[in-house]
N, C-alpha and C positions, 0 to 999 in steps of 0.2 A: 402207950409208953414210947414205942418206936417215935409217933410225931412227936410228940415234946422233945427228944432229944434233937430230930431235924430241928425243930423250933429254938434253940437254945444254942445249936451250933450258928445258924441264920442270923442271932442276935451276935453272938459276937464276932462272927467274920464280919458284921455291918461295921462294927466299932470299931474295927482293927483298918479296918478298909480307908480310912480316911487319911492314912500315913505311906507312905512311899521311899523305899528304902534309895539311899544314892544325895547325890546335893542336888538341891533346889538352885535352879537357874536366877543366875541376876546380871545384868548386861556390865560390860566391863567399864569402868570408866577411863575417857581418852583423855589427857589433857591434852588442849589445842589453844592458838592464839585469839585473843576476842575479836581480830581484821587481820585482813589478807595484808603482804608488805607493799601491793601496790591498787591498796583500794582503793585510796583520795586522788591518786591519777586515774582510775578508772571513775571515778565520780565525777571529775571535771571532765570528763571526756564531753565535746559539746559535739555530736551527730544529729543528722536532720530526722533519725526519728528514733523512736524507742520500741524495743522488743522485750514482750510480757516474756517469761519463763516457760509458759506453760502452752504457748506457742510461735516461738521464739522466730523461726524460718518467715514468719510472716512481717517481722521488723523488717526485713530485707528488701522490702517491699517492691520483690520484681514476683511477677505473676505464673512464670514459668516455674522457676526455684521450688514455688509452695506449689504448684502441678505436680512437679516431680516428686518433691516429699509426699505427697498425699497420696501419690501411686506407690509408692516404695511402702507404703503403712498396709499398702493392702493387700501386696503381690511378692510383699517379698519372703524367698523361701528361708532363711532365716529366724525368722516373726514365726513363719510355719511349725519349723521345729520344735523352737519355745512354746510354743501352744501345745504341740505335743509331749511335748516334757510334764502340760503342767496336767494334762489328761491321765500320764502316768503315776502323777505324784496326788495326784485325787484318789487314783483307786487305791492304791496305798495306803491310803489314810482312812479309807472305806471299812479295806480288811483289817487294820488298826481299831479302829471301831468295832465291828464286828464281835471280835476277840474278845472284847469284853463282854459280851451278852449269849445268850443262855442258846444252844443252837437245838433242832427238833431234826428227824428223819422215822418214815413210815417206810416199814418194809413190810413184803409180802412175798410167800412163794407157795408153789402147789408140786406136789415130786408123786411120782409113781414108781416102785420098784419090783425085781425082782431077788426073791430073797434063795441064795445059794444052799446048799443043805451038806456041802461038804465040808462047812466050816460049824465047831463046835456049839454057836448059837443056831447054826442053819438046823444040825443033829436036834437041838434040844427040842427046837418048834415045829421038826417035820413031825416028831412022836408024839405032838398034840392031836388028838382026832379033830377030823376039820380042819386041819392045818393049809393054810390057801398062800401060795409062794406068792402071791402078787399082793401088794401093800400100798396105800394113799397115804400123804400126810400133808396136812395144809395148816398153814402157819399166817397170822396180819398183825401187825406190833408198829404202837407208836414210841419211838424213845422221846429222850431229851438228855441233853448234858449242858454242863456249865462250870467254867473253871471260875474260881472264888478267886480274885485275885487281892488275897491278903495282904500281901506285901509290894504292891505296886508295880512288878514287873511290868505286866499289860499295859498299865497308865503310862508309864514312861516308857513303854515304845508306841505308844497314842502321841504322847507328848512329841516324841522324834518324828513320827508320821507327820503331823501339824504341821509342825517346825521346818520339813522339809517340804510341804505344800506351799509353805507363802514363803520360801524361797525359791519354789518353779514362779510364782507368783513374778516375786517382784525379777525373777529370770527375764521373763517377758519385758516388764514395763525397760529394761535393761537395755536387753539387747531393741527395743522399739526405740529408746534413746539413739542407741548405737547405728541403728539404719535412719533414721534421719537424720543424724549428723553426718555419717557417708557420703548421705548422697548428696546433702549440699555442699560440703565439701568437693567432692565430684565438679558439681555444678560448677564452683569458682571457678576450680580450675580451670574445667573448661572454656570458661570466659574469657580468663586470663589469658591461654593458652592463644588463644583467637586474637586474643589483642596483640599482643607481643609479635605472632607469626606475620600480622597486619604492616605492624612498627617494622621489621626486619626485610619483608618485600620489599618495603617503602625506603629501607636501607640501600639492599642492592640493588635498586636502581638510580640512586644519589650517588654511590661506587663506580658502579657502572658508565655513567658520565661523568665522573671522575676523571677515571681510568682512559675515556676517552680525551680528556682537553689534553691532560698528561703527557700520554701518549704521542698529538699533535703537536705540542711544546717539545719534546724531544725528535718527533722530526723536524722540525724548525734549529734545533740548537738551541732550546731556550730552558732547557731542561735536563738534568742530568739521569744516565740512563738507572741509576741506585731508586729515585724518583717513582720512573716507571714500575721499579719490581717489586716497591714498597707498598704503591696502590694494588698493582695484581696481588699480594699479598691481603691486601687488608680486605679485598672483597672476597676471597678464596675463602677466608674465615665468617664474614658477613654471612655467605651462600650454606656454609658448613654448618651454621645455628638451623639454618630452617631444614632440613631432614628430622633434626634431633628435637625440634618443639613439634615437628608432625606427627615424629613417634608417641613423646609425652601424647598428646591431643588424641591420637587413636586410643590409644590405653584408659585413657580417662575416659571417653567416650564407651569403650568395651566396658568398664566396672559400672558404668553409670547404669547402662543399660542390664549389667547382672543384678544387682541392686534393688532393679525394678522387676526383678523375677524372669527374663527376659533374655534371649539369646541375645551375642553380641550384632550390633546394627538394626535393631529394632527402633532406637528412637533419634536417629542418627542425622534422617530428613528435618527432623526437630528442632535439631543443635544446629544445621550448615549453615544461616544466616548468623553471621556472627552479630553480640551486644555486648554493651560494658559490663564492668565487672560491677556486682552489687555492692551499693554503697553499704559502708556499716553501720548498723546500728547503736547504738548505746542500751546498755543491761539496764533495762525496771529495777532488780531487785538482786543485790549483791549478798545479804547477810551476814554470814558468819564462818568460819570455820567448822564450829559445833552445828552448823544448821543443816553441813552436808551428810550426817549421821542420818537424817528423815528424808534430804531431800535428793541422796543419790542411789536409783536401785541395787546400782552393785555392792552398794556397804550394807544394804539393808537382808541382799539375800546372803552375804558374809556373815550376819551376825545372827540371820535363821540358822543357817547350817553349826553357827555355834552351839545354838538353841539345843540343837538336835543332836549333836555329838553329848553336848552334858546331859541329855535325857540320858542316853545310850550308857552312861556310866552303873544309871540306875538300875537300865534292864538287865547289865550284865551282874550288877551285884546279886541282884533278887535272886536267881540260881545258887544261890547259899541256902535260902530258904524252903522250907517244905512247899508246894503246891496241892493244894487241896482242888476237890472236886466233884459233882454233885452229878448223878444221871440215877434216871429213871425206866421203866419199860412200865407200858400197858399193852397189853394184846391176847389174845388167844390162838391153840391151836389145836388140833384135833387130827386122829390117822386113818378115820373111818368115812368121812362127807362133810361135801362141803356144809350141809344143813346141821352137821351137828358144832360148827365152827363157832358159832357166835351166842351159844348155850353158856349157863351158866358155869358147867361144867369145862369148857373149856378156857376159862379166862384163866391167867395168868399176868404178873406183875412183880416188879423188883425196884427198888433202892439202893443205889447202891453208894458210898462216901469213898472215894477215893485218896490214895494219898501217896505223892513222886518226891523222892528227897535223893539226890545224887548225893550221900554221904559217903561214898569213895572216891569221889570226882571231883575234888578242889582245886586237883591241880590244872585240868584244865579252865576251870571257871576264874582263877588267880591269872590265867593267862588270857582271858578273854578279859577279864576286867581290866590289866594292864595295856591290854590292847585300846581299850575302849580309851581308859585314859589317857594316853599317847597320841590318840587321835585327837581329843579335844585339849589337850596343850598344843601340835597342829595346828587345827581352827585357829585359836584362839592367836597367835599367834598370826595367821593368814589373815585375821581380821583386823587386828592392830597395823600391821605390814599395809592393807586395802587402805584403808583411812588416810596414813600418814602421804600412798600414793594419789590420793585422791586433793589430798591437799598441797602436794607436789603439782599435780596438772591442773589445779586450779591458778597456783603461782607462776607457772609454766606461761599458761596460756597468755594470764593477763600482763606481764612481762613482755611477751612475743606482741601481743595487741598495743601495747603504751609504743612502744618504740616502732613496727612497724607503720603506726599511725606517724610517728612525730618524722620518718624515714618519709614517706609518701608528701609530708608537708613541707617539708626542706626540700625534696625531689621536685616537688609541685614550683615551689619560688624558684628551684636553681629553670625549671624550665618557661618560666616565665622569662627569665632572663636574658636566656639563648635566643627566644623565640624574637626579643626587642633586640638582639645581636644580629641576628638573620634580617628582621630586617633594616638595621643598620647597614649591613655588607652589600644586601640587594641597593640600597640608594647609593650608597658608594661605586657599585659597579655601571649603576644607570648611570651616574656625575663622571665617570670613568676615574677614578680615584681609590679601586680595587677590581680586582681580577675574579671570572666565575669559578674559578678555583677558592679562591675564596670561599664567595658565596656558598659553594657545596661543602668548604669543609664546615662551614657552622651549620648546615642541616646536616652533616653528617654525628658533628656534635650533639643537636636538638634530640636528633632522633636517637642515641644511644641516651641519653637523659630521659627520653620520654617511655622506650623500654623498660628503664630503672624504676621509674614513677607504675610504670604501669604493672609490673613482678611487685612491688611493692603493695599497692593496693588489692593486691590478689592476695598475696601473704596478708595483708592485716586482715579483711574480709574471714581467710582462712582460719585466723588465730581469735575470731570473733565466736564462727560457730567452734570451735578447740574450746573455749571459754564458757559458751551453753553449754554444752556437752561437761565439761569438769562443772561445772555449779548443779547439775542432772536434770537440766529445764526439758521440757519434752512432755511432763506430767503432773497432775496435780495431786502430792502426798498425801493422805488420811491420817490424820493426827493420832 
């Protein structure tokens, strides 16, 4: 009699079991524009080579740059954490699991006692003849228990569990995004930096002999002395850049090297040969606005944690509901030997149906549900806000790229220009039909243009990988 009714209860918490109380999760919809405002100037962008998405730093096609990214993928402590995150958010998801299936424990114990005789049971037993104050009792029991989860609770904080795993998940793919974009970045700079400090030496000493012809002209009288203090002036500011690009250049150099998981000046002997700055590549594959919903991690672990906040509505409702529960005992016990432990006489067993209803406790469960949901308006709202920023720095970036490029090509002709100026001046000075004052002020010109040109091509370079990085190239999404 007793089974049929377990039997009968079993049936229909099975049936009930397939309902979960709370709303059913459904991703939000974003409206977005079907192209970027500057996608057809990024489409005509004509570079000498092209960079896949999915390993983008290798368009760049300088051999160091992809060295460094590929040490930064492996050493950097960053990547570390995230990986730790995602070990945390596994086990979680374990004990999520768990929870829903039926748990077992064996216990055992063996006691020896002495029994007191001043106390009313001790009177009753001492005036048994044969009465023997020392007493065994040995007990082994297997339980089990199992919470019925009728009304979904459990599932929908599985669901949260989930939810919050492949957002440590795509955490990772994230921030792996995020340190390879660093450190090329990093890299330009550095380049850049090197270039520019290059240009600016090459200044104060065009100044420098300046300063000198200058100087001679005014002890001649062929110069006025305003002349003189305008030049010491203008190389005083010349000399004043270079501390301040060496600072930049150290700094950059120090984050590159953190980056790479690495105290600062570890790869420093690396960098001191100074190279150009990496030409730019052109984007394979631009897409869509709606494309960076799959193809950028940080939107993708925004809208798990949506996920998981709208589970969480569900778990907190279910505390409205009864909780049921199933546990069992098998085992035996005996007070006399161990040999008579495992007799039939000694077995013993229990069934027991459980049942937990907090039916005075609404008012906290009303506040925990309000809570819940205030959180996932939150989310939801954090995730709408990620999107719209994501397609802010995708506009951002290729904005900064169109114009920096078209910046670098104008820069480029205006120093073609100078450079056929220079040497106009130097022929005119050989024909003596100009002065080496001259001469120097148009290499003093060339070179503040070639400066220009050259901060230039570091910024677009810069605003190329800003543009991988906002489109979420670095990895390949799973549909």
């Amino acid at each position: 009699m007793l089974a049929s009714r377990f039997l009968a209860l079993f049936v229909c918490t099975g049936a009930i079991a397939g309902c979960a109380v709370g709303p059913d999760y459904h991703r939000p919809e974003m409206p977005l524009p079907n192209h970027y405002m500057e996608q057809a100037a990024i489409e005509r962008q004509h570079a000498a080579t092209t960079a896949d998405l999915a390993k983008w730093w290798e368009g760049f096609d300088d051999p160091q740059l992809t060295h460094f990214v590929s040490l930064a993928l492996e050493q950097n402590l960053d990547l570390a954490q995230a990986g730790a995150r995602v070990t945390q958010a596994r086990a979680a998801l374990v004990g999520a699991d768990a929870a829903l299936l039926p748990s077992g424990n064996v216990s055992g114990s063996a006691a020896r006692a002495y029994q007191s005789i001043e106390t009313p049971m001790g009177r009753l037993l001492n005036a048994t003849p044969g009465y023997d104050r020392w007493g065994n009792a040995y007990e082994a029991d297997l339980g089990a228990s199992w919470e019925i989860d009728v009304f979904g609770g459990l599932r929908r904080g599985r669901e949260a569990a989930l939810a919050d795993y492949q957002a440590s998940q795509a955490g990772v793919v994230a921030t792996r995004l995020e340190v390879a974009a660093q450190t090329a970045d990093s890299y330009i700079a550095i380049r850049g930096l090197q270039t520019r400090l290059e240009i600016t030496r090459r200044q104060v000493g065009v100044e420098n002999e300046l300063l000198g012809k200058v100087s001679l002209l005014y002890a001649r009288g062929l110069a006025a002395q305003y002349q003189v203090r305008q030049t010491e002036a203008e190389l005083a500011q010349v000399r004043a850049t270079v501390p301040v690009l060496q600072t930049r250049l150290d700094a950059a150099m120090n984050a590159l090297d953190v980056m790479l998981g690495s105290p600062p000046g570890t790869y420093r002997a690396e960098l001191a040969k100074a190279a150009p700055v990496p030409a730019t590549p052109k984007i394979a594959s631009l897409g869509s606005p709606a494309d960076l919903l799959q193809r950028r991690p940080d939107l993708i672990a925004a809208e798990r944690h949506l996920a998981a906040a709208n589970a969480r509505i569900g778990e907190a409702i279910s505390e409205y509901y009864p909780k049921f529960s199933l546990s069992g005992l098998l085992g035996s016990a005996a007070t006399v030997s161990t040999g008579n432990l495992f007799t039939g006489g000694a077995d013993q067993t229990a069934g027991v149906l459980g049942l937990r209803w907090r039916l005075f406790d609404f008012g906290r469960i009303d506040a925990r549900i309000k809570q819940a949901k205030g959180r996932d308006a939150e989310v939801l709202a954090a995730y709408r806000q990620a999107v719209l920023r994501a397609t802010e720095d995708v506009e951002n970036a290729f904005s900064a790229l169109v114009n920096r490029e078209e910046q670098a090509i104008v820069l480029g002709q205006g120093e073609t220009s100078l450079a056929r100026a220079r040497e106009s001046s130097m022929i005119a000075y050989q024909k003596g039909t100009a002065s080496m004052i001259d001469v120097l002020h148009a290499d003093e010109t060339l070179l503040q243009t070639s400066a220009a040109r050259a901060q230039a091509q570091t910024e677009s370079a810069r605003a190329a990988v800003a543009a991988f990085k906002a489109l979420g190239g670095g990895w390949q999404p799973r549909r």
